[in-house]
C-alpha positions in Angstrom: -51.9 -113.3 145.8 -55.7 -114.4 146.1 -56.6 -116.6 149.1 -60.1 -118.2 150.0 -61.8 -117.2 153.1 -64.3 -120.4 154.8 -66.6 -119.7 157.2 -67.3 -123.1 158.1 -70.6 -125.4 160.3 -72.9 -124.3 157.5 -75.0 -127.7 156.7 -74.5 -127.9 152.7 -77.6 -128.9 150.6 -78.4 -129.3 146.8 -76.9 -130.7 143.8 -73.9 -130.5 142.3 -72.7 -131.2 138.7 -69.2 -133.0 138.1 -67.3 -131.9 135.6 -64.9 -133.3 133.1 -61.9 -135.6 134.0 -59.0 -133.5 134.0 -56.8 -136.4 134.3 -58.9 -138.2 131.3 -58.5 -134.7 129.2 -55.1 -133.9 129.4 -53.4 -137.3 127.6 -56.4 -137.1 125.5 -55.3 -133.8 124.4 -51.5 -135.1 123.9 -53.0 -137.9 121.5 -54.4 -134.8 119.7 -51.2 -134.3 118.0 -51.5 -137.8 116.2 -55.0 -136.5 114.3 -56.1 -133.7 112.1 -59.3 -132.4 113.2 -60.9 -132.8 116.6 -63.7 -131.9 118.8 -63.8 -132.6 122.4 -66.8 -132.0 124.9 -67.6 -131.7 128.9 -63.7 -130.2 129.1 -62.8 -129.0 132.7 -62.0 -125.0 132.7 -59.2 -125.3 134.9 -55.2 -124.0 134.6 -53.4 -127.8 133.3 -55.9 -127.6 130.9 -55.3 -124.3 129.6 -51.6 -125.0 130.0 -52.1 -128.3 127.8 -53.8 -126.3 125.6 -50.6 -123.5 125.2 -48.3 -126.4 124.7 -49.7 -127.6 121.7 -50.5 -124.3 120.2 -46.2 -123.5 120.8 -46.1 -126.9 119.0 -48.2 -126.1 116.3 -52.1 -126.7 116.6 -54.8 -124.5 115.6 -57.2 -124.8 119.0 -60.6 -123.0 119.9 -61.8 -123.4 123.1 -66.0 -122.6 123.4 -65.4 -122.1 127.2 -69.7 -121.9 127.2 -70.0 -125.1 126.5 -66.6 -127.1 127.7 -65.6 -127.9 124.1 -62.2 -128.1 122.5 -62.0 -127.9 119.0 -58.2 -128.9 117.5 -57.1 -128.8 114.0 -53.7 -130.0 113.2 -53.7 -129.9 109.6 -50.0 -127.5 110.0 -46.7 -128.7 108.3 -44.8 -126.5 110.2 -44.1 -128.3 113.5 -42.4 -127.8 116.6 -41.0 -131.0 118.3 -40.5 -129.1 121.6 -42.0 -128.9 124.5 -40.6 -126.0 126.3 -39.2 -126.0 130.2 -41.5 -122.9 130.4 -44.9 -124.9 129.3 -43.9 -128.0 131.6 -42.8 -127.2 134.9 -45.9 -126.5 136.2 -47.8 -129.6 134.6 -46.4 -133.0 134.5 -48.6 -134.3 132.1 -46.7 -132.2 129.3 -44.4 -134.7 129.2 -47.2 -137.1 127.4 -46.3 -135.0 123.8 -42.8 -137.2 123.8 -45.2 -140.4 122.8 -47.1 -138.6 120.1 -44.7 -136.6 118.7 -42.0 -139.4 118.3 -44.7 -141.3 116.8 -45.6 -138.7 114.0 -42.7 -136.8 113.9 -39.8 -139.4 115.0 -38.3 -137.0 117.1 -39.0 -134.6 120.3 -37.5 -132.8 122.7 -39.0 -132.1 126.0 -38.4 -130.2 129.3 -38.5 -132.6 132.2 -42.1 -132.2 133.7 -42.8 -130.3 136.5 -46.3 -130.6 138.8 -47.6 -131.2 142.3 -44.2 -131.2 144.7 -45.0 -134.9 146.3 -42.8 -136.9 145.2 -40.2 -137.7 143.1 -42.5 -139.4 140.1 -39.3 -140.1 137.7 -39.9 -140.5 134.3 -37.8 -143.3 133.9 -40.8 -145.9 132.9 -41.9 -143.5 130.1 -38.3 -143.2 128.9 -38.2 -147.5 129.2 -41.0 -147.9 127.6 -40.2 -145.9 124.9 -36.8 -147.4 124.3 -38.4 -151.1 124.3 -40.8 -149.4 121.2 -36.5 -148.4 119.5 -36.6 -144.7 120.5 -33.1 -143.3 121.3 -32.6 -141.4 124.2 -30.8 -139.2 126.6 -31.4 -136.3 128.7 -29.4 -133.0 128.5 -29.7 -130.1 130.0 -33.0 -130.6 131.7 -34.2 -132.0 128.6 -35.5 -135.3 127.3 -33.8 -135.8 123.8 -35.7 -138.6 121.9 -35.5 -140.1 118.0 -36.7 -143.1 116.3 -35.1 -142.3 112.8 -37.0 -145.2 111.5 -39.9 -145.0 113.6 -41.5 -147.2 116.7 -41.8 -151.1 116.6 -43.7 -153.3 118.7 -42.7 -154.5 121.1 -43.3 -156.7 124.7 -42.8 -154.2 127.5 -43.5 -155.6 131.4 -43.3 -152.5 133.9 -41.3 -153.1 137.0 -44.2 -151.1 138.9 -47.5 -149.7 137.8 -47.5 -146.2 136.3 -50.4 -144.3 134.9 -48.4 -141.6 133.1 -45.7 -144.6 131.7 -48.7 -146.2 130.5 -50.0 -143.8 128.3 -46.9 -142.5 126.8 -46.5 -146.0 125.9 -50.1 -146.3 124.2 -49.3 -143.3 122.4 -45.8 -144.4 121.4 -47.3 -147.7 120.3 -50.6 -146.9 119.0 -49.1 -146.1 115.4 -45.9 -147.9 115.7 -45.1 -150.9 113.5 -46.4 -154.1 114.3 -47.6 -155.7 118.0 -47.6 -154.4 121.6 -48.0 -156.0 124.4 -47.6 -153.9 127.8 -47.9 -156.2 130.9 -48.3 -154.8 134.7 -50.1 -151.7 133.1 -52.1 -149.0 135.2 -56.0 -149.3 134.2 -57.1 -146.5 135.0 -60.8 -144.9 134.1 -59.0 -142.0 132.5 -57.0 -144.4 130.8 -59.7 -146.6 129.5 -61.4 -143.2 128.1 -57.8 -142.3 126.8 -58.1 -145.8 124.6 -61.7 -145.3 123.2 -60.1 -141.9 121.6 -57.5 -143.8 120.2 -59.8 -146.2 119.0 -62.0 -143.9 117.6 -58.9 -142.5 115.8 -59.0 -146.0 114.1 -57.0 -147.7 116.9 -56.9 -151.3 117.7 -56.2 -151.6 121.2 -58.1 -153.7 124.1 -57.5 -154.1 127.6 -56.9 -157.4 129.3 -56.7 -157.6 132.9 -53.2 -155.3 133.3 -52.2 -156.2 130.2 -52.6 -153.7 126.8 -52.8 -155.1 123.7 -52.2 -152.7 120.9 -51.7 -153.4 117.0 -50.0 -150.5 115.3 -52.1 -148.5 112.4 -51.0 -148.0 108.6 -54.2 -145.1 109.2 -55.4 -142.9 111.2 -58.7 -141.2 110.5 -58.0 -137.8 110.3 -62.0 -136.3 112.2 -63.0 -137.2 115.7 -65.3 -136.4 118.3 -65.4 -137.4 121.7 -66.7 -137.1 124.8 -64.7 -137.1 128.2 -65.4 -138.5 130.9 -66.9 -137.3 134.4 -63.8 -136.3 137.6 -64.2 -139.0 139.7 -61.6 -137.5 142.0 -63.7 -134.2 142.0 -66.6 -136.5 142.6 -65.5 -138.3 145.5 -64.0 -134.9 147.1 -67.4 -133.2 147.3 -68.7 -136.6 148.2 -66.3 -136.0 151.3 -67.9 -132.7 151.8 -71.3 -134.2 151.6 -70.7 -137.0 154.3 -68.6 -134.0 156.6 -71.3 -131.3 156.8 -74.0 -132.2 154.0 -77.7 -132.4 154.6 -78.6 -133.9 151.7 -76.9 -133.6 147.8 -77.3 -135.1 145.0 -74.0 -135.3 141.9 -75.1 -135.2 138.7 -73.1 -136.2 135.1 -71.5 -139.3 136.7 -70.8 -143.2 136.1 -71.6 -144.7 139.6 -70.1 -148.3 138.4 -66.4 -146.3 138.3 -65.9 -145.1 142.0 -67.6 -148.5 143.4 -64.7 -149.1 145.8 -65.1 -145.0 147.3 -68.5 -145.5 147.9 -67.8 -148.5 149.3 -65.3 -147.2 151.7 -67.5 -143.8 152.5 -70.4 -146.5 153.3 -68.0 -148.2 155.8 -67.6 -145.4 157.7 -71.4 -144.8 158.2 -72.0 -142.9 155.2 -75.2 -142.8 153.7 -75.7 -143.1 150.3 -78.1 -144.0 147.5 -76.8 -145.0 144.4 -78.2 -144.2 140.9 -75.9 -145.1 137.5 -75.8 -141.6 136.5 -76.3 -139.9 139.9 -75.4 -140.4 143.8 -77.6 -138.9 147.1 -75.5 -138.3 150.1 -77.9 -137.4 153.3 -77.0 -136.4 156.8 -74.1 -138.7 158.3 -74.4 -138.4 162.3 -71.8 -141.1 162.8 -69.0 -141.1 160.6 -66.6 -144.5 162.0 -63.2 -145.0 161.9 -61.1 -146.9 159.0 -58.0 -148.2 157.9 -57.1 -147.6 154.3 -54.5 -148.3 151.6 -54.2 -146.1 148.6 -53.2 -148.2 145.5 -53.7 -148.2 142.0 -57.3 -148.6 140.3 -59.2 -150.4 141.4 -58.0 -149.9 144.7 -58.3 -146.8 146.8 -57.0 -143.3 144.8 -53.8 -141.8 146.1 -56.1 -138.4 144.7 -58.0 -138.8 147.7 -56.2 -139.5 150.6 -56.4 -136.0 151.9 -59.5 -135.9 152.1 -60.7 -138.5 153.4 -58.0 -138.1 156.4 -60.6 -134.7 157.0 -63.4 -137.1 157.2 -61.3 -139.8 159.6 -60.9 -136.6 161.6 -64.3 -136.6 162.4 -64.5 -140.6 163.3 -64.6 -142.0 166.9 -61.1 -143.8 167.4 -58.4 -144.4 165.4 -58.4 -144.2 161.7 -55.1 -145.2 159.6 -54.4 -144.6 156.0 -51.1 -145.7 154.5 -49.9 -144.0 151.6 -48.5 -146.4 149.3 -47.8 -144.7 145.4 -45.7 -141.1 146.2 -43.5 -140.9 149.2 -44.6 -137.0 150.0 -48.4 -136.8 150.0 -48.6 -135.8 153.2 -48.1 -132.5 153.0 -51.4 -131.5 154.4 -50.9 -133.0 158.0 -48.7 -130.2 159.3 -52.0 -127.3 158.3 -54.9 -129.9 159.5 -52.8 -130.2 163.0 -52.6 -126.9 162.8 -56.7 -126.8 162.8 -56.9 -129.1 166.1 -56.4 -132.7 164.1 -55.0 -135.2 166.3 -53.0 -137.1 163.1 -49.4 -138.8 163.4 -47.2 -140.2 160.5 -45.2 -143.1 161.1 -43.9 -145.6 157.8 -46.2 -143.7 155.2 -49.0 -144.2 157.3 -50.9 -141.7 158.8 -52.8 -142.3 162.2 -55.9 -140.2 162.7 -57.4 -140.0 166.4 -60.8 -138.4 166.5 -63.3 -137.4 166.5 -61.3 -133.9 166.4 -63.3 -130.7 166.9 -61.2 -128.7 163.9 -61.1 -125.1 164.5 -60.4 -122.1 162.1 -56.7 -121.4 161.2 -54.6 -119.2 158.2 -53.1 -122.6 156.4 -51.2 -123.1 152.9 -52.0 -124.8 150.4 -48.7 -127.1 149.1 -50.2 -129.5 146.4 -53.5 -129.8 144.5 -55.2 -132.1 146.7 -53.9 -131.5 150.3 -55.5 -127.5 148.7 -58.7 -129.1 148.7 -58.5 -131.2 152.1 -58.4 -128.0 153.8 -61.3 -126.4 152.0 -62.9 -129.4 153.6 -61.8 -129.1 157.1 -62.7 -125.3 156.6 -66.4 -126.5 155.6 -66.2 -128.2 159.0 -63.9 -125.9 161.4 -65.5 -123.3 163.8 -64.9 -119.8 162.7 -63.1 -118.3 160.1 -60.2 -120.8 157.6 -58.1 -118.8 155.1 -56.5 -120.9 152.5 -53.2 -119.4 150.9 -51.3 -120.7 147.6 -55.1 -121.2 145.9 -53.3 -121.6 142.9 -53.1 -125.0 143.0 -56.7 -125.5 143.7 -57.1 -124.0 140.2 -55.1 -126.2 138.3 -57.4 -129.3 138.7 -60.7 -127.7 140.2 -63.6 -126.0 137.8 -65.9 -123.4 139.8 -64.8 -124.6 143.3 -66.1 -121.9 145.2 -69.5 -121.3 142.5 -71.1 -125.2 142.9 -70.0 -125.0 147.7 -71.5 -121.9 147.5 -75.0 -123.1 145.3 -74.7 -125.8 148.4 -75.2 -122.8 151.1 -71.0 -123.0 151.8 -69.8 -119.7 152.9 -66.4 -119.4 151.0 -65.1 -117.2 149.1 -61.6 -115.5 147.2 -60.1 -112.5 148.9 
C-alpha cells in the first residue's frame, strides 16, 4: 500500500496552478446522460473522476478522456441503456448517486446502489429521494438499492428543503431540468459548483436562474444535443495550498482562479494575520510570522466550507491562544484530531467544536489518513512538523487531489510516495 513520506520546515516558494473543481465536474458529468455529444475542459485527473467516468460507460456512454489536456469528450448517442448504477461503481463515490436525477428524467426509471464516500458522517439521501418524489417519482429502496420510476415522467413542482443539501440540490435540478412544467426549490444550497453545474444545463438549452436560495427552473420540450464547457477552478484545493502557503510559504502565487468565489477564506486567512494580495484571476501569499487565533463556524456557501476545516485547524495549531472551530454540516469530520495530537497538537473536541491551544510545535509521526480532507490536513502539518511524517491510507488523497506531491514539490516541499 503506497504511503507519502514529508520531511517537513522546508520554506515553500513559487506558483501553483489550481486545477478543475472536482465537486463542480462530477454532477456535471451526471447531467451528461441528459445530452448527446459533449466536451468538457480543465477536468481534474483524480480517482471520483475516473470512477464517474466508469459509471457512465457501465451505463452506456461512449467517453474519451485527453488526459494531456484535462478534456472529457462524451457521446451518448446509444439506444441501448443501462438504468443502473452498480453497488460496485458507488460505494466508493457518493456522487454516483446524482445518475438517479438524469436517468429518471430521460429514461423514467433507475436503479441505484446506495452511495458510498468519505466515512464522516451519515449524509442520508433522504432529501434527494424527497425531492424527487415531490417532481412524482416512485420510490423505495431494496436491497441496498434505490428503486425509482416516473412512468409518466417528472412534473414541476414546489419543493422547500427542511435543511440545505448540495447533493439534494442537484439531483433535484437534474430531476427537474426536463420535467414538465415549473419548479421552484426553496432553502437550496448555492454553491459555486452548483452555479457552474446550472450554466451547463443552461447551455444544454435550460432555463434555470438562481434567486437568493431559491431555484427557479422551467422544464424543456428540447435539449440541444452539442455542448462544450468549461469547469470551474477547486476552490477547496485552492484554499488548502493557501493553508500551506500561510503555514510555511515564503512567497506563492495560484494561478487559474476566480478570487471573487473564496472571498469569505481569504477573509478568514487575513484575520489570522495572513498576508495576501488579491488579483481576480490570481492570489500572492508571502511570509506569515504571526498567524493569530480564531473562532470559526463551517456552514454552507457563503459561509465557511466544511472542505476545509481540517486544515485550517493545522493553521490554528500554529496561532498564539485559543482557536475554536465548530463543525456544523457532518457529525464526524473530525477524524483528523486523534493523528494531529498524535503530532504534538494541543486540540480538544467538545459539542462539535474543536478547541485548538497553540501555538503547538508539531513534530513528525506515522499517521493515517481516514477521509479525503483530514488526508490532506496532515500533509500540512507534515509541511510544518520537525523530522520525518509518513501518511498511510493515501488513497483518499487521490480521489479529490490532482498531482499533490508534483505542484509541493515545484514549491521546494520535500514529500514524496513510498
Amino acid at each position: 500500500m503506497q504511503k507519502l513520506l514529508i520531511k517537513g520546515k522546508k520554506e515553500l516558494f513559487g506558483k501553483i496552478s489550481i486545477s478543475g473543481s472536482k465537486n463542480a465536474t462530477l454532477p456535471i458529468l451526471a447531467a451528461t446522460i441528459l445530452s448527446e455529444k459533449v466536451k468538457l475542459k480543465n477536468i481534474p485527473l483524480v480517482k471520483d473522476i475516473f470512477t464517474m467516468v466508469e459509471l457512465l460507460k457501465f451505463i452506456g456512454l461512449k467517453i474519451n478522456i485527453l488526459k494531456k489536456k484535462n478534456i472529457i469528450e462524451i457521446n451518448h448517442t446509444n439506444k441501448m441503456v443501462k438504468t443502473l448504477a452498480p453497488y460496485k461503481l458507488v460505494k466508493t463515490m457518493r456522487a454516483g448517486v446524482l445518475v438517479l436525477g438524469p436517468l429518471l428524467t430521460k429514461y423514467k426509471k433507475a436503479k441505484i446502489s446506495l452511495p458510498g464516500g468519505c466515512a464522516i458522517g451519515t449524509r442520508p439521501v433522504n432529501l434527494h429521494l424527497f425531492a424527487l418524489k415531490k417532481l412524482g417519482a416512485k420510490i423505495k429502496i431494496k436491497n441496498g438499492y434505490i428503486i425509482a420510476e416516473a412512468k409518466n415522467g417528472l412534473k414541476g413542482a414546489n419543493i422547500f428543503f427542511p435543511s440545505i443539501s448540495v447533493g439534494a440540490t442537484e439531483n433535484a435540478i437534474l430531476g427537474a431540468f426536463n420535467a414538465n412544467g415549473k419548479t421552484i426549490l426553496n432553502n437550496c444550497a448555492i454553491e459555486p459548483e452548483i452555479k457552474d453545474l446550472i450554466k451547463f444545463l443552461n447551455k444544454l438549452g435550460g432555463k434555470i436562474k438562481i434567486v437568493g436560495r431559491k431555484i427557479l427552473i422551467t422544464g424543456l420540450k428540447k435539449i440541444k444535443k452539442s455542448v462544450e464547457h468549461e469547469v470551474i477552478f477547486d476552490r477547496i484545493e485552492l484554499g488548502t495550498y493557501m493553508v500551506a502557503a500561510a503555514l510555511i510559504g515564503k512567497k506563492i502565487i495560484f494561478s487559474k482562479i476566480d478570487s471573487k468565489i473564496i472571498h469569505n477564506e481569504i477573509n478568514v486567512l487575513k484575520k489570522m494575520g495572513v498576508k495576501i494580495k488579491t488579483k481576480s484571476s490570481s492570489i500572492e501569499i508571502s511570509k506569515s510570522n504571526r498567524i493569530k487565533k480564531i473562532n470559526l463556524s463551517t456552514n454552507p456557501y457563503p459561509g465557511f466550507p466544511t472542505d476545509l476545516q481540517a486544515q485550517i485547524m493545522v493553521l490554528m495549531t500554529r496561532a498564539k491562544g485559543v482557536s475554536k472551530i465548530k463543525e456544523s454540516i457532518f457529525e464526524n469530520r473530525f477524524m483528523h484530531v486523534p493523528e494531529l495530537k498524535r503530532m504534538g497538537a494541543n486540540i480538544e473536541i467538545k459539542n462539535k467544536t474543536a478547541i485548538v491551544t497553540g501555538p503547538s510545535n508539531l513534530t513528525g509521526a506515522e499517521v493515517m489518513a481516514t477521509d479525503l480532507r483530514a488526508s490532506v490536513s496532515l500533509v500540512l502539518a507534515g509541511l510544518v512538523a520537525d523530522n520525518r511524517t509518513i501518511i498511510n491510507r493515501i488513497y483518499h488523497l487521490d480521489r479529490g487531489y490532482e498531482l499533490l506531491e508534483k505542484k509541493l514539490k515545484n514549491c521546494n516541499a520535500r514529500i514524496k510516495r513510498i
